[in-house]
C-alpha positions as CSV (number, residue, x, y, z in Angstrom):
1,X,-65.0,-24.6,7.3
2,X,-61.4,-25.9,7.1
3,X,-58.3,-23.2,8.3
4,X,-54.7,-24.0,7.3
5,X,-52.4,-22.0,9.5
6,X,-48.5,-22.2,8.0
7,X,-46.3,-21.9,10.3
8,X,-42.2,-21.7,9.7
9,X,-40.4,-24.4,10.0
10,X,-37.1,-23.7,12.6
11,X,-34.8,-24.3,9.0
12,X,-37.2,-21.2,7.3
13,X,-37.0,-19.3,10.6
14,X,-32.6,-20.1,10.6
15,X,-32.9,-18.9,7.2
16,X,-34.8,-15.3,7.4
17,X,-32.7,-14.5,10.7
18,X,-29.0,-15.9,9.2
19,X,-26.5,-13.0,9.8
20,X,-23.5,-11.9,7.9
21,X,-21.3,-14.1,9.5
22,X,-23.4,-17.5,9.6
23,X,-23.7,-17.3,5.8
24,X,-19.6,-17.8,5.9
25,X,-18.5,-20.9,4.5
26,X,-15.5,-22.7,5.5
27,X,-13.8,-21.3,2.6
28,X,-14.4,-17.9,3.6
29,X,-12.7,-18.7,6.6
30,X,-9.6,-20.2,5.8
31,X,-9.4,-17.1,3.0
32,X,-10.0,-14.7,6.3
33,X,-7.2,-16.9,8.7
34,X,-4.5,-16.3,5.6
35,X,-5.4,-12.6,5.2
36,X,-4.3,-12.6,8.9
37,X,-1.1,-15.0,8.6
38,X,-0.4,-13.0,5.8
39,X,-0.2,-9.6,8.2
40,X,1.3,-11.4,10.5
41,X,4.7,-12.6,8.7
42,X,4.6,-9.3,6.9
43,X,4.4,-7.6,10.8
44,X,7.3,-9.9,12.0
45,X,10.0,-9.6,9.1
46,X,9.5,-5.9,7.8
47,X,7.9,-4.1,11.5
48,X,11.2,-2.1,11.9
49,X,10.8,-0.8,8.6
50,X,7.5,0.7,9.2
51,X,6.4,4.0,11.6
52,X,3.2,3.9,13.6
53,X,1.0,5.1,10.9
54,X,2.0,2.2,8.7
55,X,1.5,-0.1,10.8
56,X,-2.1,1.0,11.3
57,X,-2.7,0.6,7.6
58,X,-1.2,-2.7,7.9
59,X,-3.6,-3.4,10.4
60,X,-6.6,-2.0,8.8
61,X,-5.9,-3.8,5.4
62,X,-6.8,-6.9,6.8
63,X,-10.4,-6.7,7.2
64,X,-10.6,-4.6,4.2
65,X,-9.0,-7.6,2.3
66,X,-11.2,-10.5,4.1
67,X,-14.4,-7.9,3.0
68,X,-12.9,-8.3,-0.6
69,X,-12.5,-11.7,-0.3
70,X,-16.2,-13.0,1.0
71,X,-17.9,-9.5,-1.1
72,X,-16.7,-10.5,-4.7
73,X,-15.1,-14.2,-4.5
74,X,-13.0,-14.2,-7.5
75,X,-10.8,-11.6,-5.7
76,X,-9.5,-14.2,-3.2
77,X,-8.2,-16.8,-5.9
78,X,-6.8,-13.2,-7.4
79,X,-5.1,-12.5,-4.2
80,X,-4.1,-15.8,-3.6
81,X,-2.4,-16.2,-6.6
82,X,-0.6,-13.1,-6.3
83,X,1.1,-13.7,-3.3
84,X,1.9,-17.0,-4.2
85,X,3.7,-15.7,-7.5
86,X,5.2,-12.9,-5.3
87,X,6.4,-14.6,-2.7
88,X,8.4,-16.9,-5.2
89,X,9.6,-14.1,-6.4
90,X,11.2,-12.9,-3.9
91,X,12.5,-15.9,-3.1
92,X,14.0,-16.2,-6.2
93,X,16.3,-13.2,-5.3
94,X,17.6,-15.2,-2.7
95,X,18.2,-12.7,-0.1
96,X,18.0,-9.2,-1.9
97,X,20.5,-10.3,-5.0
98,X,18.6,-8.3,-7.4
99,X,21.7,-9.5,-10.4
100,X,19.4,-12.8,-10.4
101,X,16.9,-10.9,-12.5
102,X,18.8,-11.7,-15.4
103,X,19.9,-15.6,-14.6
104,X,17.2,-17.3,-13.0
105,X,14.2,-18.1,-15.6
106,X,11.3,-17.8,-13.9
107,X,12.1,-13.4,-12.5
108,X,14.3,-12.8,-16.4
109,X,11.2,-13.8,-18.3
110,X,7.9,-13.9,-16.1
111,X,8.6,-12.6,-12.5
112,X,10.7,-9.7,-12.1
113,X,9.3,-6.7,-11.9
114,X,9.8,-5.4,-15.5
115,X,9.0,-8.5,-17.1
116,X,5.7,-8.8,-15.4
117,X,4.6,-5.5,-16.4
118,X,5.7,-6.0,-19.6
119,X,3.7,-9.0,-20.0
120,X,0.8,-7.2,-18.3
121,X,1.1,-5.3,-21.6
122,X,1.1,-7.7,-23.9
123,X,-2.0,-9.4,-22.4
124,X,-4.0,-6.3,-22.7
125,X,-3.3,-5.7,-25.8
126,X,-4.3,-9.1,-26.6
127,X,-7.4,-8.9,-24.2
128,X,-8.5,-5.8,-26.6
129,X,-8.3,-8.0,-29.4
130,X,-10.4,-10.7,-28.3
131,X,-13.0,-8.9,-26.9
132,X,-13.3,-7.0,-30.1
133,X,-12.7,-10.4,-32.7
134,X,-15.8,-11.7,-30.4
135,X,-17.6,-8.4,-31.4
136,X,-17.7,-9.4,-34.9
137,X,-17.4,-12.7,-35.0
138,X,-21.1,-14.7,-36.0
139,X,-20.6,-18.2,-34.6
140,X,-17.6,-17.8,-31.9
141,X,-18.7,-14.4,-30.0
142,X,-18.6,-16.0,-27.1
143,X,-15.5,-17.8,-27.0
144,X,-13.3,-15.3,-27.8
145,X,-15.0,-13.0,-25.8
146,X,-14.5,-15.0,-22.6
147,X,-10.8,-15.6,-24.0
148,X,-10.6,-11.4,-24.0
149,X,-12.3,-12.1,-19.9
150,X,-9.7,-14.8,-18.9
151,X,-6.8,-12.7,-20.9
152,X,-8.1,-9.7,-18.9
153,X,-7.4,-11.7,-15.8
154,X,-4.0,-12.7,-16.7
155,X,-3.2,-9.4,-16.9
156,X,-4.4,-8.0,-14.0
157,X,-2.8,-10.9,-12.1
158,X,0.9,-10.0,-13.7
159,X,0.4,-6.3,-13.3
160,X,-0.4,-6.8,-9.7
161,X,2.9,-9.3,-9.2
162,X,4.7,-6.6,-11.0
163,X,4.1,-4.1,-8.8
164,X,4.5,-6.3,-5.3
165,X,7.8,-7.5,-6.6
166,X,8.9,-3.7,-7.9
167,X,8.0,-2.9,-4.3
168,X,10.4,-5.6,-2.7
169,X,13.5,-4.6,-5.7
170,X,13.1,-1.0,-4.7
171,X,14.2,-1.8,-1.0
172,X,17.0,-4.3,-1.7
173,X,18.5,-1.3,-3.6
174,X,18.1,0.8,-0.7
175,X,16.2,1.6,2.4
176,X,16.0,5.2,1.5
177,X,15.0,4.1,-1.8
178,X,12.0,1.7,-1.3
179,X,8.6,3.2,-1.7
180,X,5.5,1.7,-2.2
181,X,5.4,2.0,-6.3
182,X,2.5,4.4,-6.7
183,X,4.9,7.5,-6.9
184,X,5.2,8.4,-10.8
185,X,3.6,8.6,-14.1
186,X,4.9,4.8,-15.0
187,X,3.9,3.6,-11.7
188,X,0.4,5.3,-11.6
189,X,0.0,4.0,-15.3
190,X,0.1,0.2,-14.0
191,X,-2.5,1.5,-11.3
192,X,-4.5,2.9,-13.7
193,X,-4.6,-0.2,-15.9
194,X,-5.2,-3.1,-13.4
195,X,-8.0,-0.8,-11.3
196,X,-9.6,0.1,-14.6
197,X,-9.5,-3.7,-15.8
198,X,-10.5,-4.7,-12.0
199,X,-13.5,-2.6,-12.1
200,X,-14.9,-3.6,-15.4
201,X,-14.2,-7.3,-14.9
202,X,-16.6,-7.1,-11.7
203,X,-19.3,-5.5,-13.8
204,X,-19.2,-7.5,-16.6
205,X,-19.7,-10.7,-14.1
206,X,-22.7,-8.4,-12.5
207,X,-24.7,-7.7,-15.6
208,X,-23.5,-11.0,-17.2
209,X,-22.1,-9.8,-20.8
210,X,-18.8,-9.3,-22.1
211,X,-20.0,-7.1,-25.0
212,X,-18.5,-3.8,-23.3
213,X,-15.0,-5.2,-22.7
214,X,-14.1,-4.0,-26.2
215,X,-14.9,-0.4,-25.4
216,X,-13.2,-0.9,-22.0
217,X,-10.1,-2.5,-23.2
218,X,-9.5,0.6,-25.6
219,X,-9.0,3.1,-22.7
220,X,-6.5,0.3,-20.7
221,X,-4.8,-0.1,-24.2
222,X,-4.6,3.6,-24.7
223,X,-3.3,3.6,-21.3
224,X,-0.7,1.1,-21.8
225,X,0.5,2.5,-25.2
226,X,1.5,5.6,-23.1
227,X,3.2,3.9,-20.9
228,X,5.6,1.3,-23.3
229,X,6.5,5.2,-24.5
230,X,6.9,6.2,-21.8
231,X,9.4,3.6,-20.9
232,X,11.3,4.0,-24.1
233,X,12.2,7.3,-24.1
234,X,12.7,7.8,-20.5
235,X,13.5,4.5,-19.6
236,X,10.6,4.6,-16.5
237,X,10.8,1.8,-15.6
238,X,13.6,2.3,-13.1
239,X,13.4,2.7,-9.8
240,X,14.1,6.0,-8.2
241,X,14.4,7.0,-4.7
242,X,11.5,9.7,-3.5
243,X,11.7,13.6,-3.4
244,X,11.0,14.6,0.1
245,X,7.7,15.8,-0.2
246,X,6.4,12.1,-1.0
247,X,8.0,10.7,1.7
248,X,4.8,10.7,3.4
249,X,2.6,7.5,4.5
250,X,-0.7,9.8,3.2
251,X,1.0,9.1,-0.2
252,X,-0.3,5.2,0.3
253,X,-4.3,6.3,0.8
254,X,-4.1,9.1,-1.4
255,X,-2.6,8.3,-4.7
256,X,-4.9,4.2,-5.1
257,X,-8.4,6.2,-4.0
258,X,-7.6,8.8,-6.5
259,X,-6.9,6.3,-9.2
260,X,-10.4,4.6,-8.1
261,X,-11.8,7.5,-9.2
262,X,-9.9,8.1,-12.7
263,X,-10.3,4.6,-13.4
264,X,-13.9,4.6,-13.0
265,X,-14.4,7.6,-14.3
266,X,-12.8,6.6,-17.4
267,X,-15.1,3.1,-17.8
268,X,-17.9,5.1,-17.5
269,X,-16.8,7.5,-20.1
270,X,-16.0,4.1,-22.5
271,X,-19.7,2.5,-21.9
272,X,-21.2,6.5,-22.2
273,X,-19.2,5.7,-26.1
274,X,-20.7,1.9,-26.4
275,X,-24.7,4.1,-25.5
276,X,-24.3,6.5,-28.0
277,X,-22.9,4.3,-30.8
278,X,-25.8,2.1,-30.2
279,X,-28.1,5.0,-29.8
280,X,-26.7,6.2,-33.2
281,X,-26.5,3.0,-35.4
282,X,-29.5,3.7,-37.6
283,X,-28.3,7.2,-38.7
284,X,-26.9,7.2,-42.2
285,X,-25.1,10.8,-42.8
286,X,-21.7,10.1,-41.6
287,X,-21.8,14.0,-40.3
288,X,-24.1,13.1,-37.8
289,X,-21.9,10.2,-36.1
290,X,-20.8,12.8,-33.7
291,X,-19.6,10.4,-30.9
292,X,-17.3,8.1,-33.4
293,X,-15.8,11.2,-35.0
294,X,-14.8,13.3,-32.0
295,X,-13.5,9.8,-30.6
296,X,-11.0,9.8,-33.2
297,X,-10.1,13.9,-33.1
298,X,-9.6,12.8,-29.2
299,X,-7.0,10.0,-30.4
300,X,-5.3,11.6,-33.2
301,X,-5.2,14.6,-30.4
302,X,-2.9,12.5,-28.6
303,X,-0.1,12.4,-31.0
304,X,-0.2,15.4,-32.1
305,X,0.0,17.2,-28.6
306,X,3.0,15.2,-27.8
307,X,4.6,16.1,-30.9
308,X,3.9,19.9,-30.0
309,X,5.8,19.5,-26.5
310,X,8.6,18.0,-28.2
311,X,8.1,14.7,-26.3
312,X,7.5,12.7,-29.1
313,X,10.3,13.5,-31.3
314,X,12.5,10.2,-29.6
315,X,9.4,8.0,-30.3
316,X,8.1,9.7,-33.7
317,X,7.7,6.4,-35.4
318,X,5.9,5.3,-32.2
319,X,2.9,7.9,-32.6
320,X,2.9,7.5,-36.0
321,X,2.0,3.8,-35.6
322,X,-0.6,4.8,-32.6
323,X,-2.2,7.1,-35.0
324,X,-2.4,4.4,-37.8
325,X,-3.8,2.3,-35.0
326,X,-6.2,5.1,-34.0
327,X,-7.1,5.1,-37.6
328,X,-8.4,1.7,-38.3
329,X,-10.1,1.7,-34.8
330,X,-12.0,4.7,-35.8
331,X,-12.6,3.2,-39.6
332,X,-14.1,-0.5,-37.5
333,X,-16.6,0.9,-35.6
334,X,-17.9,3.5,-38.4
335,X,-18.3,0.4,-40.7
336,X,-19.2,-2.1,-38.5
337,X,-21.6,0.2,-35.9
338,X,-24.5,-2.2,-36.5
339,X,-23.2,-5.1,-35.5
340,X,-21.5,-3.7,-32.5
341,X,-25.5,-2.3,-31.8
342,X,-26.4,-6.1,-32.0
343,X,-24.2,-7.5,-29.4
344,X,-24.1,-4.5,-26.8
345,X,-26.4,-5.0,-23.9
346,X,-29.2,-3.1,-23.4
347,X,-29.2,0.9,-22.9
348,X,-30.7,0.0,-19.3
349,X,-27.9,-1.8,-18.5
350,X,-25.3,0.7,-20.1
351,X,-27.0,3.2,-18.2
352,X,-26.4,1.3,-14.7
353,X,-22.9,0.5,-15.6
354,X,-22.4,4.6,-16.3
355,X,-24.3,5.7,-12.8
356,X,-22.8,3.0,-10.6
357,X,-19.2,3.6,-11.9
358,X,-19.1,7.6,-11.6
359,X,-20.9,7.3,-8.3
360,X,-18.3,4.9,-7.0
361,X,-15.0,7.3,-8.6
362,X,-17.0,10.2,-7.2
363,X,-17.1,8.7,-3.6
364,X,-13.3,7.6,-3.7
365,X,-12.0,11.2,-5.6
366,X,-14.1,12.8,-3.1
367,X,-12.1,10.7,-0.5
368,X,-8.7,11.1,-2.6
369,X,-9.6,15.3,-2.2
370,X,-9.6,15.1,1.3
371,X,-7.0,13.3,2.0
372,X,-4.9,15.2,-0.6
373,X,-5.9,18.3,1.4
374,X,-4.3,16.7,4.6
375,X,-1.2,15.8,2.8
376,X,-0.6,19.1,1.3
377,X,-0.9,20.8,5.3
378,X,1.2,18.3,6.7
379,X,3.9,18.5,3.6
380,X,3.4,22.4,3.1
381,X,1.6,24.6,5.5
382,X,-1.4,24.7,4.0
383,X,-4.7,22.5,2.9
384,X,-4.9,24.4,-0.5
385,X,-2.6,25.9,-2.7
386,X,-4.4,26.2,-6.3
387,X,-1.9,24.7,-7.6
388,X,-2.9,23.3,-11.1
389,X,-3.0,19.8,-10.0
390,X,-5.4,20.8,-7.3
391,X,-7.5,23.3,-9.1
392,X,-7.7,20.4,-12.5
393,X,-8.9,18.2,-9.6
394,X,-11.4,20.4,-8.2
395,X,-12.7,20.9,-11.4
396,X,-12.8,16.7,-11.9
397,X,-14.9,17.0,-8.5
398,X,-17.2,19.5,-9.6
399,X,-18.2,18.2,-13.2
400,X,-18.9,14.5,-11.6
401,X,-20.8,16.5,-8.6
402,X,-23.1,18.1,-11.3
403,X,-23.7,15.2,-12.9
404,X,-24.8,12.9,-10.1
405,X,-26.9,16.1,-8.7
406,X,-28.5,16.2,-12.2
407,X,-28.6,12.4,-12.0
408,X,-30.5,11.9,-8.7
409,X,-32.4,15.4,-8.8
410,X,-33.8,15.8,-12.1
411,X,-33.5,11.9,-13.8
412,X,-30.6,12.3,-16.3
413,X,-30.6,9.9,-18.2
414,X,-29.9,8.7,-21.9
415,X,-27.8,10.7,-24.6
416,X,-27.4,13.7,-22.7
417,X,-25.6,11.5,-19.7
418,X,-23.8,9.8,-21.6
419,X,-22.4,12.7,-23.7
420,X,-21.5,14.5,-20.6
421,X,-19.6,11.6,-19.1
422,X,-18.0,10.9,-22.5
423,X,-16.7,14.7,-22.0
424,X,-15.9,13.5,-18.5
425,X,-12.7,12.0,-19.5
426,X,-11.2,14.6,-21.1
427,X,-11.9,17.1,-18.1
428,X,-10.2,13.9,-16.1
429,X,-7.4,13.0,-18.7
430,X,-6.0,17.2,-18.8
431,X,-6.1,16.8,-14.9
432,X,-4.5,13.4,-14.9
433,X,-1.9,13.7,-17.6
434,X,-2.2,16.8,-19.4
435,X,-1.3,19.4,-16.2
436,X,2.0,17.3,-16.0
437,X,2.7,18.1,-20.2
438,X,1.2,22.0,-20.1
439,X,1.7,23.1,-16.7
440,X,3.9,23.2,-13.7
441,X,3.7,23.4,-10.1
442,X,4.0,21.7,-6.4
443,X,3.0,18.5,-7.9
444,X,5.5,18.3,-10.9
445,X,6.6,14.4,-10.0
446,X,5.5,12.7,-13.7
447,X,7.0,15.2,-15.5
448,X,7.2,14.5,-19.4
């Protein structure tokens, strides 16, 4: 009788036991040694600028940005590439001359702050279109949906250089002036857009398909309609110095894991939309296509509400091209709901998207809370105020609570999920926009 013993070759046994950091490549490395370069120089030329606590969050980015870098690798050549067009940038303005804006070429059309968000918007919009031409489209699905993918980029990439280089403009116009720009409506706007983007662009490279970049890009568009109104009629886009309250370094942790959370909780809401059109395509009796229908009351909502603030009045013609807009959205997907069936992926994967997207805003707004708390005792006295801001955001809290403890505990799953995180985003959109247009209190700062 013949025995075979196997045993592992010292490359099988290398293998099996490789660590974290042995699976490193060279590349990794030299991404890690100019994460710290990068902290460095910043340490050396602004360190007087900066108290102890910022210089701790200096400190900490660094290993968070190397984790970025080697979890998700097309983050580095993100990063890379915004520093680079920062950096220029700012060495454009030759010292802090911020008149250049307007003569050299490169900050008057691409680089300055302004410009960059500007074209951020642009590219959006245009990413929107692409993803949902590829929806249709029979032969060239593909290409134009990875046109809407490398659009989406572009635009992430610009918004982040816009708000790197508003950053440096707001402290050549003063030292009591520059603030890192997460501080008002139009700043948190940009946030909102380039997170939300961020986040989807890492899932749709997960789960391989592009299909739910059109549902997506709608809430981002939305998002960056408001704020190309918002910079018309109250010309936003300038850069004012703090109120004292805000002058705060919990203001940096707070405000971007906060926006984790509304930006994921808002992609899950727009793949819940992509499950239940897809759950919904063979139904005939247009009174039954819920989901589409109270979609559109949601975006003709929009206008409407504005127009009852008298906010709207200085951009009426505005909202009455976002509601034709809305319109013909709406009419699209009615008409062309089987289609948009076809190419969506699977409701398994629309499902995972949905769980691991309010699991992840529900970690970081959970995180946001807390810190918020700590803010509010250091800035007024106390950790809780009820203040409508607050009690809107415990509210956020408690619904996404519910719903992973309903998730994890019983096995939600399906329409009922997805209805209740399509619901999710109005809860999240009164808390983060509509408080600031129907109610007042301690955290009046993006007043409309």
């Amino acid at each position: 009788m013949n025995t075979t013993s196997t045993v592992a070759s010292p490359a099988s046994a290398l293998t099996l036991n490789e660590g974290y950091f042995s699976r490193r490549n060279w590349g990794d490395w030299l991404f890690a040694l100019l994460a710290v370069v990068g902290a460095l120089f910043a340490f050396s030329k602004y360190h007087a600028a900066m108290d102890v606590y910022e210089k701790a969050i200096l400190a900490g980015t660094v290993p968070v940005v190397i984790w970025l870098g080697w979890f998700w690798r097309p983050l580095r050549q993100l990063m890379l590439v915004v520093a680079a067009l920062s950096l220029l940038a700012i060495a454009s303005y030759d010292g802090g001359d911020l008149r250049r804006a307007d003569s050299v070429f490169w900050l008057k059309y691409f680089l300055s702050s302004q410009s960059a968000i500007l074209w951020m918007s642009v590219l959006f919009f245009m990413s929107t279109v692409f993803y949902w031409v590829g929806m249709f489209s029979r032969g060239q699905a593909a290409a134009f949906e990875g046109l809407g993918s490398k659009v989406a980029w572009a635009a992430v990439t610009l918004a982040l250089v816009g708000t790197m280089v508003r950053w440096y403009e707001g402290h050549q116009i003063g030292p009591d002036i520059g603030h890192i720009p997460v501080s008002n409506l139009y700043e948190v706007f940009v946030l909102f857009c380039w997170m939300t983007a961020l986040f989807y662009l890492y899932y749709e490279a997960q789960y391989k398909t592009r299909a739910m970049g059109a549902f997506v890009m709608l809430v981002v568009s939305a998002a960056v309609g408001f704020l190309l109104w918002y910079t018309l009629v109250r010309d936003a886009h300038e850069i004012q110095p703090l109120v004292p309250a805000l002058k705060s370094w919990w203001m940096k942790l707070h405000v971007p894991a906060n926006f984790i959370g509304y930006g994921t909780f808002a992609l899950a809401a727009m793949v819940a939309f992509a499950y239940l059109i897809k759950q919904q395509v063979a139904e005939t009796r247009w009174y039954k296509l819920t989901p589409i229908w109270l979609f559109g009351v949601a975006l003709c909502f929009v206008p409407i509400a504005f127009r009852q603030r008298g906010v709207g009045e200085a951009g009426g013609a505005y909202w009455f091209g976002y509601a034709i807009v809305a319109a013909l959205i709406i009419g699209g997907i009615l008409l062309g709901r089987k289609r948009i069936a076809e190419r969506l992926p699977s409701f398994e994967v629309l499902d995972d998207v949905m769980y691991k997207s309010i699991a992840l805003g529900f970690a970081f707004f959970t995180i946001a809370t807390v810190l918020g708390a700590l803010w509010a005792a250091d800035a007024w006295g106390g950790y809780w105020s009820w203040d409508p801001k607050e009690t809107w955001a415990l509210i956020v809290w408690l619904n996404y609570a519910a719903w992973l403890h309903m998730r994890l505990i019983k096995g939600l799953r399906g329409s009922v999920a997805a209805w209740w995180a399509l619901a999710g985003l109005a809860v999240t959109t009164f808390a983060f926009i509509g408080v600031n247009m129907f109610l007042s209190g301690l955290h009046s700062y993006g007043t409309l």
